[in-house]
Backbone as CSV, one residue per row, in Angstrom:
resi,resn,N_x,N_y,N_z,CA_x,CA_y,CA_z,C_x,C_y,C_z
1,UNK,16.198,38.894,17.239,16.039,40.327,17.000,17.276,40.883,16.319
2,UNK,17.677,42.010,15.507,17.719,42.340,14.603,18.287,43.394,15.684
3,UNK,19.411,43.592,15.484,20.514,44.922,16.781,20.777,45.877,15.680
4,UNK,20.236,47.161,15.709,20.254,48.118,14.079,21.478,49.055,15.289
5,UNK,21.383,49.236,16.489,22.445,50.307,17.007,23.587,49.236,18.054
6,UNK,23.216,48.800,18.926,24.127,48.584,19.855,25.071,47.401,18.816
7,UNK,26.365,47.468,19.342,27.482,46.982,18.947,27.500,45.492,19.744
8,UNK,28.350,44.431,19.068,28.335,43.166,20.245,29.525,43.497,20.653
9,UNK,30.663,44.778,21.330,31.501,45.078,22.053,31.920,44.399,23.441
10,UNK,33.075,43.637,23.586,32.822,42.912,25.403,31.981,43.991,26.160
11,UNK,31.364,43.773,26.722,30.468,44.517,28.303,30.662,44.609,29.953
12,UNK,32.314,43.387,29.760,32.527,42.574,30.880,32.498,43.787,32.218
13,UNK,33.119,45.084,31.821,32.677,45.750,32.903,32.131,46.401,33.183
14,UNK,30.837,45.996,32.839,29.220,46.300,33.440,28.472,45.252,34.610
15,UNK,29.452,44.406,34.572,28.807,43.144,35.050,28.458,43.365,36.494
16,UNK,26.775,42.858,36.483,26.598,43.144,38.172,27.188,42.880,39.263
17,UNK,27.643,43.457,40.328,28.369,43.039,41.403,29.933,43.004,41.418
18,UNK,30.299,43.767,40.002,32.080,44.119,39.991,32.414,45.526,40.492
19,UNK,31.300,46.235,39.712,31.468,47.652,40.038,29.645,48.640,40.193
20,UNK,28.934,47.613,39.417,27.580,48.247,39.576,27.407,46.963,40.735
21,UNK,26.112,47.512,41.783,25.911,46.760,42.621,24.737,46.155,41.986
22,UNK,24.850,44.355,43.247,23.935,43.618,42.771,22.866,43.485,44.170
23,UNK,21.444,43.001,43.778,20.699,42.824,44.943,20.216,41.615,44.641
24,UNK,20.420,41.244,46.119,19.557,39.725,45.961,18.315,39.798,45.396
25,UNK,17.503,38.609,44.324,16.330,39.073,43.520,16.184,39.581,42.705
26,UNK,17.519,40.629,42.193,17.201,41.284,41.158,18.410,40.586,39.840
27,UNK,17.809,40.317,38.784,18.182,39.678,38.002,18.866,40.519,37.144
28,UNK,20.411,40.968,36.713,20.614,42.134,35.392,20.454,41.697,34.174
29,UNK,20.081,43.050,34.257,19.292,43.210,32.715,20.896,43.204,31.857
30,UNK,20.109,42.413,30.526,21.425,42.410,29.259,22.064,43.664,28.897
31,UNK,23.648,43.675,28.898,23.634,45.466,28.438,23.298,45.385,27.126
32,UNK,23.588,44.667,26.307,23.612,45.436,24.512,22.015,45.476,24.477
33,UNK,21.355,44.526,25.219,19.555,44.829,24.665,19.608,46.149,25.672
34,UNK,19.704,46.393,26.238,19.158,47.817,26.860,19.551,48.803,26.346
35,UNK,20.930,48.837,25.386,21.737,50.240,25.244,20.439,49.970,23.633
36,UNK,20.459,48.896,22.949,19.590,48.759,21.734,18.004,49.035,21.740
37,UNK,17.638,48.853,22.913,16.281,49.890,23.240,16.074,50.932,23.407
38,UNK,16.788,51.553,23.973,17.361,53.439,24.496,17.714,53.583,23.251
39,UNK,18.300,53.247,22.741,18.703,53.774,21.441,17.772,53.821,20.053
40,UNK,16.942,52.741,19.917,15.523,53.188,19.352,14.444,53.729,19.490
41,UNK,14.759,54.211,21.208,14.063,55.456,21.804,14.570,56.402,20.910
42,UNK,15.893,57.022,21.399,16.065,58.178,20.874,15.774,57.776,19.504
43,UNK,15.949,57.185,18.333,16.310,57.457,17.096,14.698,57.672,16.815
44,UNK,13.600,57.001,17.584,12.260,57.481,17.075,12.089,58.876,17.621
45,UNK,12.524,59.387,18.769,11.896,61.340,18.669,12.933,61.801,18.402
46,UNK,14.542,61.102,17.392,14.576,62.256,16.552,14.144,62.418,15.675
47,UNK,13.751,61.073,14.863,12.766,61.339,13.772,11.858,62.398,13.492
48,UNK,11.079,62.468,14.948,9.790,63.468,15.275,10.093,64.218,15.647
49,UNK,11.463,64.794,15.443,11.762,66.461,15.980,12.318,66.737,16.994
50,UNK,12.662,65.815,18.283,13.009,66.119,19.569,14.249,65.190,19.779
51,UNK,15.520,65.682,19.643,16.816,65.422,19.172,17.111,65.528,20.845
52,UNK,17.001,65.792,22.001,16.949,65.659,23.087,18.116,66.733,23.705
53,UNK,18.571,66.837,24.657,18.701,65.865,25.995,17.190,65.244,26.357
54,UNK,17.195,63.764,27.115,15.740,63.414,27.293,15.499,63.295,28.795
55,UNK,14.288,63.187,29.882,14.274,62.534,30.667,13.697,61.129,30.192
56,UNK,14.369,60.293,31.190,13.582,59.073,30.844,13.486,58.355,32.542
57,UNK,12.643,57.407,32.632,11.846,56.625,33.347,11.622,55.611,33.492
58,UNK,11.931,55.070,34.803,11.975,53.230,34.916,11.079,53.516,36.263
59,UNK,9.888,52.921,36.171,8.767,52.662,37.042,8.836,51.552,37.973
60,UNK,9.669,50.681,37.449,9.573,49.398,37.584,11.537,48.723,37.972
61,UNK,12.175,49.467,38.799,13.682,50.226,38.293,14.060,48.978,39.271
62,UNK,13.786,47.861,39.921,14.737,47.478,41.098,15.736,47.770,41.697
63,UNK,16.997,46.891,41.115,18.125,47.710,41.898,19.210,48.897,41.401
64,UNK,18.280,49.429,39.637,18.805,50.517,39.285,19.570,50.203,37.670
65,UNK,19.521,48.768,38.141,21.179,48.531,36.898,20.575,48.791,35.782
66,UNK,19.634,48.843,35.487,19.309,48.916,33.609,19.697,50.553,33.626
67,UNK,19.234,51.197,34.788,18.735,52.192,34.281,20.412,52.933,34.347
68,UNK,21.315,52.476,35.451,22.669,52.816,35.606,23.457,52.664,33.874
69,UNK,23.256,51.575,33.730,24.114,50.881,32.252,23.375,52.460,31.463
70,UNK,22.300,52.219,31.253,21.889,53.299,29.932,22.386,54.885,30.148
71,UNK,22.587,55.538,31.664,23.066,56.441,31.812,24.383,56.782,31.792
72,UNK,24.884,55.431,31.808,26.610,55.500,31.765,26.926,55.477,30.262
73,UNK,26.597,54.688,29.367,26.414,54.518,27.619,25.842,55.797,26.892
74,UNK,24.869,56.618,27.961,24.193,57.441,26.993,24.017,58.883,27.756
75,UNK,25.035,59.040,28.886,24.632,60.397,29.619,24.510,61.963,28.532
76,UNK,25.109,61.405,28.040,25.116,62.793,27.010,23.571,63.171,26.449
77,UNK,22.851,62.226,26.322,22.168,62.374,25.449,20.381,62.487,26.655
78,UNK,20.495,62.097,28.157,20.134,62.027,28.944,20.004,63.609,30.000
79,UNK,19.020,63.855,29.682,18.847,65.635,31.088,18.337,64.969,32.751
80,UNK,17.764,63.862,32.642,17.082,63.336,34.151,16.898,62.029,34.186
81,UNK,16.993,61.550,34.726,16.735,59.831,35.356,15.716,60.222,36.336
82,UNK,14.613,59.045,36.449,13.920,59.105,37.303,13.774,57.491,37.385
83,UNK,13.389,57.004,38.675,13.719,55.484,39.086,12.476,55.377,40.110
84,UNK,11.517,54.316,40.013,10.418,54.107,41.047,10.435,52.832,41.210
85,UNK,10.214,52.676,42.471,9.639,50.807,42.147,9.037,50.581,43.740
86,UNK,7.868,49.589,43.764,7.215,48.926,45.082,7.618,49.013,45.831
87,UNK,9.102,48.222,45.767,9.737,47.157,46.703,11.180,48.397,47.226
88,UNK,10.569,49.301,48.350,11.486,49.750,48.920,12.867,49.341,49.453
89,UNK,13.004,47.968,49.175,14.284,47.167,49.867,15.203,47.201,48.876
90,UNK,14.585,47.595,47.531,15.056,47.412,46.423,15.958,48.875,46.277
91,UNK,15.479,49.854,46.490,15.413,51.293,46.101,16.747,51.522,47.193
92,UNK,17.058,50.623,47.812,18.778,51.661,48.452,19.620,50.837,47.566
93,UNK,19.537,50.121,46.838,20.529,49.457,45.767,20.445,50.148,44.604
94,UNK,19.291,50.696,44.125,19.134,51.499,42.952,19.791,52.886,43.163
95,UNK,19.373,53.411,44.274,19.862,54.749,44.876,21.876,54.489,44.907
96,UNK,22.350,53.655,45.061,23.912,53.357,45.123,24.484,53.146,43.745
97,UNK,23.123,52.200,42.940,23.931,52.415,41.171,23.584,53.334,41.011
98,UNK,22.621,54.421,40.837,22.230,55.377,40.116,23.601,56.845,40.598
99,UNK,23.963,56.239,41.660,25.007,57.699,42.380,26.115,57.237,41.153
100,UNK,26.448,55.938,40.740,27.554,56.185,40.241,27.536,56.752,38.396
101,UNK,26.380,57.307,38.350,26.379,58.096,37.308,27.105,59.902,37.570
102,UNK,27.106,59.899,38.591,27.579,61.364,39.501,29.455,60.731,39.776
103,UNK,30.178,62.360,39.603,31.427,62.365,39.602,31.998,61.541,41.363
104,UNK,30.925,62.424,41.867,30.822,61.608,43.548,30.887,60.261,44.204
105,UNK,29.516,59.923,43.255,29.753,58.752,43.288,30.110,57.495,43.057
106,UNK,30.703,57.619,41.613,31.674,56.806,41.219,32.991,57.123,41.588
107,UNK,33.655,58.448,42.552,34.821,57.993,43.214,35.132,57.303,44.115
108,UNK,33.373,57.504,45.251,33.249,56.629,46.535,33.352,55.551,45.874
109,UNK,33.123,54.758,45.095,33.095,53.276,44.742,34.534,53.126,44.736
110,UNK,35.157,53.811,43.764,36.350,53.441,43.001,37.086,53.578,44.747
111,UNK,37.143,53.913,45.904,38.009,54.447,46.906,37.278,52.901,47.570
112,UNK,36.057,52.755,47.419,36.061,51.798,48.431,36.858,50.276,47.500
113,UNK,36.611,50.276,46.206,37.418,49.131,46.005,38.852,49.183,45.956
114,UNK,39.901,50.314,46.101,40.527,50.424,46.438,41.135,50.004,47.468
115,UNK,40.105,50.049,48.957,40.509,49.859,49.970,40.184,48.507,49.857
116,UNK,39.542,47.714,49.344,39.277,46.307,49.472,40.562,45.955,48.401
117,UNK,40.952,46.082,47.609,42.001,45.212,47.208,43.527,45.423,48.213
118,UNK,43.714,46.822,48.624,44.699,46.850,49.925,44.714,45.882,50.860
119,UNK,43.228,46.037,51.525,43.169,44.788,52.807,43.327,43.294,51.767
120,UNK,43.004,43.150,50.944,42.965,41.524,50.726,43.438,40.972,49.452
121,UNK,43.509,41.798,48.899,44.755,41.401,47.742,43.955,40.617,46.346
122,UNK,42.898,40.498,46.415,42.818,39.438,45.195,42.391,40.052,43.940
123,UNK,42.701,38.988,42.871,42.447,39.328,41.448,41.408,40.029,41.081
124,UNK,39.998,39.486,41.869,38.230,40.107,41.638,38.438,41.589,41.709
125,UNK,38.977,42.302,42.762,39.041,43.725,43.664,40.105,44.306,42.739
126,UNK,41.257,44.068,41.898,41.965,44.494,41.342,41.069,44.450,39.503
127,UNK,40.835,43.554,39.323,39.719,43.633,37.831,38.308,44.718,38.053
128,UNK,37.980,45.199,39.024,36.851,45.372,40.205,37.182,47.097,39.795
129,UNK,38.569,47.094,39.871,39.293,48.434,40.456,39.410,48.872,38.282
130,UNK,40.216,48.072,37.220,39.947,48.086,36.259,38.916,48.756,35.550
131,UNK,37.952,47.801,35.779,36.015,48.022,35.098,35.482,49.981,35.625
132,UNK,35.947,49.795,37.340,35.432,51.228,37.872,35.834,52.482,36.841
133,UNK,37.373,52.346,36.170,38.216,53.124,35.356,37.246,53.472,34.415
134,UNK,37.165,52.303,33.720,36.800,52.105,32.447,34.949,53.221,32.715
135,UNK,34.523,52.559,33.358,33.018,53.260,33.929,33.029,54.594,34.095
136,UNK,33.933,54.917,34.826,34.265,56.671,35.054,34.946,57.293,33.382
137,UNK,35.327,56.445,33.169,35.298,57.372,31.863,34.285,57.405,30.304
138,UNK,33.267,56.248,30.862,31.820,56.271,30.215,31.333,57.428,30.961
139,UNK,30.919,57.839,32.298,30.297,58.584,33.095,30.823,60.104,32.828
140,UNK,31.519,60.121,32.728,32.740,61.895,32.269,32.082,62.081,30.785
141,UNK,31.963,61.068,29.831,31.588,61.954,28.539,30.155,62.284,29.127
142,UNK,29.238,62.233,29.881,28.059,62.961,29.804,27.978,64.025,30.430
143,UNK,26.958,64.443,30.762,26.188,65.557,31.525,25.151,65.597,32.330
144,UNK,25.062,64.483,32.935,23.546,64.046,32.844,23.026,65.105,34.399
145,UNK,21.745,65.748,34.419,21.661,66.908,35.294,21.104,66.377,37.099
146,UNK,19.679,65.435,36.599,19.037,65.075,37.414,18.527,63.820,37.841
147,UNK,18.842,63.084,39.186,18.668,61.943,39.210,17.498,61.407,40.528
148,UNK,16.466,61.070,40.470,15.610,61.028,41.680,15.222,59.489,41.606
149,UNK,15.073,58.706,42.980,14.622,57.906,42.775,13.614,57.844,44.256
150,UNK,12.308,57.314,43.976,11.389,57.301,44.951,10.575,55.875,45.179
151,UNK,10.164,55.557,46.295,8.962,54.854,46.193,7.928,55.177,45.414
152,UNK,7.361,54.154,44.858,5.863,54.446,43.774,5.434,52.939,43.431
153,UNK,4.223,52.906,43.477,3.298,51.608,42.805,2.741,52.037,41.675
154,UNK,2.862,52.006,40.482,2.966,52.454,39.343,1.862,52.067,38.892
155,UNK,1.039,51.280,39.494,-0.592,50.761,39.319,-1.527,51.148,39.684
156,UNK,-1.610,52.420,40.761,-1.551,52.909,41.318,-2.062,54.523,40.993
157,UNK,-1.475,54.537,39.965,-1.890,55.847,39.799,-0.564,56.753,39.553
158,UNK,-0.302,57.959,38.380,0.327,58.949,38.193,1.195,59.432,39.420
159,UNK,2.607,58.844,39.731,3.316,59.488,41.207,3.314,60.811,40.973
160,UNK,3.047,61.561,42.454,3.473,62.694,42.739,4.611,63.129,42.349
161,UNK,5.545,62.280,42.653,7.485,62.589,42.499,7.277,62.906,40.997
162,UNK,6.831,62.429,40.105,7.208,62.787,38.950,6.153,63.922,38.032
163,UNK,4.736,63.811,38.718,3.875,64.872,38.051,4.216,66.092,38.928
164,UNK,5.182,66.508,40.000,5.777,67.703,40.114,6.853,67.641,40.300
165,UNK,7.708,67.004,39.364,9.117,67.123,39.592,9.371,68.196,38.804
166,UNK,8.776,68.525,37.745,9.394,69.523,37.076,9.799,68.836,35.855
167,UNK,9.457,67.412,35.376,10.408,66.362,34.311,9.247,66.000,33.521
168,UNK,7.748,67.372,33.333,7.166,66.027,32.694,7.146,67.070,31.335
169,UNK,6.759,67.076,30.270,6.931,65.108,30.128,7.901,64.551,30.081
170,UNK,7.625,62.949,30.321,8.837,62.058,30.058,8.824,61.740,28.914
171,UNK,10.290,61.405,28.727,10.208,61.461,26.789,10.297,60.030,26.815
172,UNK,11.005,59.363,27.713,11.621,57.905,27.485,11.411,57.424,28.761
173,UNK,9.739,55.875,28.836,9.676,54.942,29.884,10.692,53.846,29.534
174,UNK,11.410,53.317,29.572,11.655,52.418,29.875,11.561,51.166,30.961
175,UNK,10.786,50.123,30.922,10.945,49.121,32.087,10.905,47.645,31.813
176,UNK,11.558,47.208,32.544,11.838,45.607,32.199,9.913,44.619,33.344
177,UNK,9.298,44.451,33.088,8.334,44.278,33.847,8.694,43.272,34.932
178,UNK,7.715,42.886,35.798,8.129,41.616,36.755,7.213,40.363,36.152
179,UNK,8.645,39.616,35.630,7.892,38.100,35.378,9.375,37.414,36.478
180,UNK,8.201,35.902,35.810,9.420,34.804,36.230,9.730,34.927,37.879
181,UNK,10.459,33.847,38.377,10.615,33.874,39.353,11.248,34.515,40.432
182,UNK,11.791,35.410,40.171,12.689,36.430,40.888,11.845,37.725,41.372
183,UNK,11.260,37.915,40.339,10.403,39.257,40.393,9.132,39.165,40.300
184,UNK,8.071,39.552,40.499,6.560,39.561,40.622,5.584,41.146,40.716
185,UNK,4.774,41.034,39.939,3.831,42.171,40.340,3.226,42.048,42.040
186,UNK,3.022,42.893,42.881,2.351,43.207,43.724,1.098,44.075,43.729
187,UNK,-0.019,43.940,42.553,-0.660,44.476,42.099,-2.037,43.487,42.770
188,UNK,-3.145,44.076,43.141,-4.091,43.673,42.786,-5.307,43.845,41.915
189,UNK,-4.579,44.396,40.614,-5.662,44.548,39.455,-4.934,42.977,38.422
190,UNK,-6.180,42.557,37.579,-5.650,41.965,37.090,-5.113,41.923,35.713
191,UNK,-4.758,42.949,35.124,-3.840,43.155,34.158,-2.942,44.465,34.841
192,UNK,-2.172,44.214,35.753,-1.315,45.055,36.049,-0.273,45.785,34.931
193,UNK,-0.146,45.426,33.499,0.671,46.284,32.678,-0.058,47.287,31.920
194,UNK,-1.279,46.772,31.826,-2.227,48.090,31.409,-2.834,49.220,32.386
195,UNK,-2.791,48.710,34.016,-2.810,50.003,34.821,-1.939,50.773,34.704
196,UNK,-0.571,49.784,34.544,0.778,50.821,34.436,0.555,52.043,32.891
197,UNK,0.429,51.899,32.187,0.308,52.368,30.859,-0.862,53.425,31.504
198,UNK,-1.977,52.779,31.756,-2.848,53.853,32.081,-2.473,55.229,33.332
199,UNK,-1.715,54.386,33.877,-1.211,55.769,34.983,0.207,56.003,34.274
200,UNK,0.749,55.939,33.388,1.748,56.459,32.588,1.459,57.733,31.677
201,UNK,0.211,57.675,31.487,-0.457,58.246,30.520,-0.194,59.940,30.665
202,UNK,-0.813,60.533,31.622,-0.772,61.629,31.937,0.473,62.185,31.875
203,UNK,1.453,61.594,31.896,3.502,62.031,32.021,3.859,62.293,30.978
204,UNK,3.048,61.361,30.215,3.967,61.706,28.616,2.862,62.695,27.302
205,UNK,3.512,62.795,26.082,2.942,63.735,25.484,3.124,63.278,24.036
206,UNK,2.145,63.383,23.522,1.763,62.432,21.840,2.540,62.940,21.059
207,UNK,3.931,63.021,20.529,4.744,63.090,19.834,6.469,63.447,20.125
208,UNK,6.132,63.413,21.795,7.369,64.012,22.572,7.978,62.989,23.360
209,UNK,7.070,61.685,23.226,7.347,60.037,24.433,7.083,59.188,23.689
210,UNK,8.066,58.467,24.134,8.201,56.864,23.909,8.465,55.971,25.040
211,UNK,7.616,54.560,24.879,7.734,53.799,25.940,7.852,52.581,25.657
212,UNK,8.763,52.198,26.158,9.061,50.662,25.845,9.673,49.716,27.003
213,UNK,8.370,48.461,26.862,8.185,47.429,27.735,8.931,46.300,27.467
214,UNK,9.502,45.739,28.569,10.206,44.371,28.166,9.385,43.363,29.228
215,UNK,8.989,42.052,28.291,8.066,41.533,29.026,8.377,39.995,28.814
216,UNK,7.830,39.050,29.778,7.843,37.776,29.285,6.654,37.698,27.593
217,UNK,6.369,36.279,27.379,5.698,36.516,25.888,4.453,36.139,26.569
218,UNK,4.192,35.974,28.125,2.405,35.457,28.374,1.882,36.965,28.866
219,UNK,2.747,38.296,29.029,2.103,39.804,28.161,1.520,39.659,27.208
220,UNK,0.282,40.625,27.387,-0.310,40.883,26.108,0.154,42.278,25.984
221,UNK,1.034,42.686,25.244,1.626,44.186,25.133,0.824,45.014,24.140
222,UNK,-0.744,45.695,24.436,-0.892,46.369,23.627,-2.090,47.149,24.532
223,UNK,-2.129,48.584,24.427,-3.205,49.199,25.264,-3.968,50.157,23.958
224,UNK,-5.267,50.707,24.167,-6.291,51.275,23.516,-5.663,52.600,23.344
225,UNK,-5.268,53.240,24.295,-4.309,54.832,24.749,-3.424,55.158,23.894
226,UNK,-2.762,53.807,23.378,-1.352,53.914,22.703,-0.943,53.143,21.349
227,UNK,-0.319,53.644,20.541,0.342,53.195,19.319,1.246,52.417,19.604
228,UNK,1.051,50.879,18.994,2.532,50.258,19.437,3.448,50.568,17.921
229,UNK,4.403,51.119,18.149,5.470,51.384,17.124,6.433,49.800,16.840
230,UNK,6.538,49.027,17.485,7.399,47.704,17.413,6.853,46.812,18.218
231,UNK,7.436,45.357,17.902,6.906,44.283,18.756,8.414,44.062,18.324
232,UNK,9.182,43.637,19.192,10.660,42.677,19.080,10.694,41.649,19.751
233,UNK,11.772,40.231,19.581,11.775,39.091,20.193,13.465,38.942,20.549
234,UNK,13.819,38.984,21.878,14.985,38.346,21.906,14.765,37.596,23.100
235,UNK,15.421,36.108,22.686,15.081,35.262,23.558,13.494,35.282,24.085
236,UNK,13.527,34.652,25.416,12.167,34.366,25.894,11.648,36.021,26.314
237,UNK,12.312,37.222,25.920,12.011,38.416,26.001,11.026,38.637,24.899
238,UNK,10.345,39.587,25.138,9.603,40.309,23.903,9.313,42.043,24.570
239,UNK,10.110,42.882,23.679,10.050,44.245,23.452,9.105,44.702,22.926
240,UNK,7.924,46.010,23.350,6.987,46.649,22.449,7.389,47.871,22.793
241,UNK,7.532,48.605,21.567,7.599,50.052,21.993,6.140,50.526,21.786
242,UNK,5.858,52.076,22.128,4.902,52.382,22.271,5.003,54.174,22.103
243,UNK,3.767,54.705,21.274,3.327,56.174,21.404,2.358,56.555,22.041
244,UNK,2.163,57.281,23.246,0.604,57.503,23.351,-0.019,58.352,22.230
245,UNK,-0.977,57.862,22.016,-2.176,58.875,21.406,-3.112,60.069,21.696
């Protein structure tokens, strides 16, 4: 694939489990492909007129980190985060990265690794203490207003949390789907990415949203509802963006 925005810049302190937290099961997502998807979000509704602040949307959010990285890279350009996913075990790890988009909660981090390199001295907790710096001052250039994250089965049907949050439409889905062995649908329909799309539907608005899926390649990424604007390939990944109609 073909990187038209994100930079190959080191990333080293993004890395899961230095300063963003990691959960067992949940696999992090690449930063430069994520900041390079968000970013051909926005550049398609500015094309179409809507230069933003945006909300955007991870249905499918595990322990937060994609959606943390893109709010820390792009708060400026970001009015709401919204974060759902099945697997409630998942959602207090997402709920801990997503705080450190807030002035709050990236000091609690930065204080607790603080106190861990005091008690024990080593190199990790002092590089640990580094990356947090560097993060808080990605997090300071934005603004970002609103951050919710809830239980939701996204197969399921249109969540409540978000058809009255006050955020619709969403301008920007973003979600990495569940393949491979770490992660899995808990769906019992059997094309679970087209229920998702179909209960996506109602949130967004035909010239104001964009949605884009990251999927293994045994997805079939294309629904009747929606315009696919791109098909991309990196690695055993494959990206489709999408317009509803």
């Amino acid at each position: 694939m073909e990187y038209r925005f994100a930079t190959d810049e080191p990333r080293e302190h993004f890395a899961s489990g230095r300063v963003l937290y990691n959960a067992k099961g949940a696999a992090p997502f690449p930063v430069r492909l994520a900041d390079e998807i968000v970013q051909r979000c926005f550049h398609d509704l500015e094309e179409r007129g809507h230069p933003g602040p945006y909300v955007v949307y991870d249905p499918c959010c595990g322990s937060g980190y994609m959606l943390a990285v893109i709010g820390l890279l792009h708060g400026a350009q970001i009015r709401a985060v919204l974060a759902s996913d099945i697997d409630e075990s998942m959602l207090e790890t997402a709920r801990r990265n997503l705080s450190l988009l807030t002035a709050g909660g990236m000091r609690a981090r930065i204080e607790q690794l603080r106190e861990l390199y005091e008690q024990y001295g080593k190199p990790s907790h002092a590089e640990a203490l580094e990356s947090a710096a560097v993060l808080d001052e990605y997090r300071a250039r934005g603004t970002l207003g609103s951050i919710e994250v809830f239980p939701a089965d996204i197969t399921a049907g249109p969540p409540d949390a978000v058809r009255n949050s006050g955020f619709c439409p969403v301008n920007i889905v973003i979600a990495d789907l569940p393949y491979g062995h770490l992660t899995g649908w808990r769906s019992g329909s059997a094309d679970p990415a087209a229920r998702m799309l179909d209960s996506l539907f109602p949130l967004l608005r035909p010239g104001a949203s964009v949605v884009a899926l990251v999927a293994d390649k045994s997805h079939k990424l294309r629904h009747e509802r929606y315009r696919r604007l791109a098909l991309l390939k990196a690695g055993k990944r494959q990206i489709a963006l999408f317009e509803p109609l």
